[in-house]
N, C-alpha and C positions, 0 to 999 in steps of 0.2 A: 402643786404642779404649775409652771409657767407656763403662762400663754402661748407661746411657741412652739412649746412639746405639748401641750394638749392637743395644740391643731394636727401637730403633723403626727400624733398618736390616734387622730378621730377613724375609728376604723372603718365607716360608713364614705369618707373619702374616695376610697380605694374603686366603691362602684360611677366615680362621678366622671365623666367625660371632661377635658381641659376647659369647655368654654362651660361646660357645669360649675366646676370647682371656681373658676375665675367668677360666676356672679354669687357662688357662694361668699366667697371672701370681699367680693364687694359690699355684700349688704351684712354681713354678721356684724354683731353689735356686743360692746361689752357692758357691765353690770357690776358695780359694787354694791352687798348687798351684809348689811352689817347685822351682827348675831340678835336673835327673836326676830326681826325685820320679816316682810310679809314676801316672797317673790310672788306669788300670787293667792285668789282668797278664790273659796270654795261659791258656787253663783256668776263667778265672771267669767265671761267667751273668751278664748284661750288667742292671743296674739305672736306667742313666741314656741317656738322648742328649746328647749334651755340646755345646755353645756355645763357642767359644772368643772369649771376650771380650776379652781381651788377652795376649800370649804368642805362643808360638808350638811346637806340640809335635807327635811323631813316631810314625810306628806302625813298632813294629821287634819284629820277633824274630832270636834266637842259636842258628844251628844246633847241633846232638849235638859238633860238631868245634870250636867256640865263635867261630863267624863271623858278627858282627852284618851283618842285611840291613836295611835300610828303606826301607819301601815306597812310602813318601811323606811329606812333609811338612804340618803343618794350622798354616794361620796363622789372624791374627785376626780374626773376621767369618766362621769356617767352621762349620759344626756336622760330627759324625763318630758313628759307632759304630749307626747306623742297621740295618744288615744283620741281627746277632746280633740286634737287637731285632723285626725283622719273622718272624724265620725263630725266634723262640720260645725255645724248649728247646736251643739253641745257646750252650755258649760263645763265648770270646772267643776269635778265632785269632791274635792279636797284641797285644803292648804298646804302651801308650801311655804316651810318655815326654815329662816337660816340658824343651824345650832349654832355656830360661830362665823365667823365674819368670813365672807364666802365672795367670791369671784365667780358670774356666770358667765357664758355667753350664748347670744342670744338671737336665733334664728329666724327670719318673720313669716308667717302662715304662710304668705304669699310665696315667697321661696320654698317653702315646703310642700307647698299645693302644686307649683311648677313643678317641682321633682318630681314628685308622685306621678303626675302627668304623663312624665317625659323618659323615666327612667324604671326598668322593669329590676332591674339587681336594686336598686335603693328600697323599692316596694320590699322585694322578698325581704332585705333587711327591715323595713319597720315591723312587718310581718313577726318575725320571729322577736324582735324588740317586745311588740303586744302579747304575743305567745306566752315569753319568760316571765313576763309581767303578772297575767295573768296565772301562772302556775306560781309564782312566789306569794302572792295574794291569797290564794287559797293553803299552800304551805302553811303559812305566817297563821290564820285562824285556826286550822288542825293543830298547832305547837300552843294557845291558848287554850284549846279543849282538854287535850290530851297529854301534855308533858308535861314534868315536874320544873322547876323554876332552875336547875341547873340546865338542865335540855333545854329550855327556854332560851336562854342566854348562850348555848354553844349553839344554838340553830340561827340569833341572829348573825353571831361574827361568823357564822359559815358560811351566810347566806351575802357578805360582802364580798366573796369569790366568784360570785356569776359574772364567767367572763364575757356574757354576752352582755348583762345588765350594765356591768360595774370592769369595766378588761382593765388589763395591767396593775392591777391590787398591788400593793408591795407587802407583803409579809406581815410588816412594824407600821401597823393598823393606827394613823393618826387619830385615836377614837381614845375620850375619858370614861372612867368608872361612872361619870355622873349619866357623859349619855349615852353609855350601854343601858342605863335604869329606865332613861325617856323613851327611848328603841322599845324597850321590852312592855314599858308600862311598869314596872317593878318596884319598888320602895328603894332608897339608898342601901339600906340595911342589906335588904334581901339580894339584889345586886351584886355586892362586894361578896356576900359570902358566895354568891354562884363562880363568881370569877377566880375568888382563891381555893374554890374546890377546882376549878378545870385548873389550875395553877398546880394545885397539888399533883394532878392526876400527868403535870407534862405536857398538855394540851396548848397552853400560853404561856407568857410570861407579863407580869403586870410590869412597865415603867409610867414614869411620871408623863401624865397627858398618851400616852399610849401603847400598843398591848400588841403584841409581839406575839403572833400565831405559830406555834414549835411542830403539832400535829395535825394536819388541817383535816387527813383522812378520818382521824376519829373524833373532831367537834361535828365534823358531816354527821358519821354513825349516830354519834351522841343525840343530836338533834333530828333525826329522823326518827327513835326509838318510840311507841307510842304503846300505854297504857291499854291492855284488852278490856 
């Protein structure tokens, strides 16, 4: 996504009054942030709201036993790291990792704490931003418990359709086989074959570097299914 059309796609604009959006665009800041690269670590007080304007990167932490979890995926067109910034004097309770070489941008508390401030529609919008967040969070560990590793895997490329999280998705999911497996927690092996069964079944279509969603309504079904 270009810088350009991500700005003028940022749906949270729309609540900002003209001399709002004018010190937004004053003070936004951009970010190149090259793949494994750290955009931020788990323990540090949170400085930015981030944009992901092109890329696509991970919020993961490594258990004491050294077992990477991740919680979710942020593609392009998403903003993230809202929480820590509303709730203040809060670190960061996870990393954010670039899968591949990623474009952010980057919003400073300061502007963010003025909004909040000043502005009752941007509120409701973080509002529900937190809301979806936390309803995919809890999602996300219920498909660990309880799905089989095909459902696993059509819950997370479902779960890149939240148009509030993740808006204007395109279809033809710039996302690899390898890291649908980092998303999931999965093995390579196990992966591929989840993908060539929803392939079987007409749900996707695999192309090289990325995956081509055919029936979105039943990777959702698929992925909500849960073991009595």
């Amino acid at each position: 996504m270009e810088a350009n059309s991500f700005m003028e796609n940022c749906p949270w604009f729309e609540c900002l009054t003209p001399d709002e959006l004018a010190r937004v665009h004053q003070e936004l800041t951009v970010k190149h942030i090259a793949k494994n690269e750290y955009v931020c670590r788990k323990g540090e007080m949170p400085e930015f709201w981030y944009g992901v304007t092109s890329g696509l990167i991970k919020a993961n932490n490594v258990s004491p036993g050294g077992k990477s979890i991740t919680y979710m995926a942020i593609p392009s067109g998403s903003w993230f790291g809202e929480s820590p910034l509303v709730r203040k004097e809060v670190v960061r309770s996870y990393d954010a990792i670039a899968m591949r070489d990623s474009v952010l941008t980057c919003l400073p508390k300061e502007t963010f704490h003025w909004l909040l401030s000043k502005n009752i529609a941007f509120n409701h919008y973080i509002i529900n931003q937190i809301n979806e967040r936390l309803f995919h969070f809890i999602s996300m560990i219920e498909s660990e418990r309880f799905l089989d590793t095909n459902s696993r895997v059509a819950k997370i490329i479902a779960g890149l359709f939240n148009q509030h999280l993740y808006p204007g998705q395109s279809t033809a999911l710039k996302l690899s086989q390898e890291e649908v497996g980092f998303l999931t927690g999965l093995s390579r092996q196990r992966t591929n074959m989840a993908l060539k069964k929803l392939e079987s079944l007409d749900y996707i279509k695999i192309n090289y570097g990325e995956i081509e969603v055919t029936n979105l309504e039943m990777l959702k079904k698929m992925g909500n299914d849960t073991y009595e």
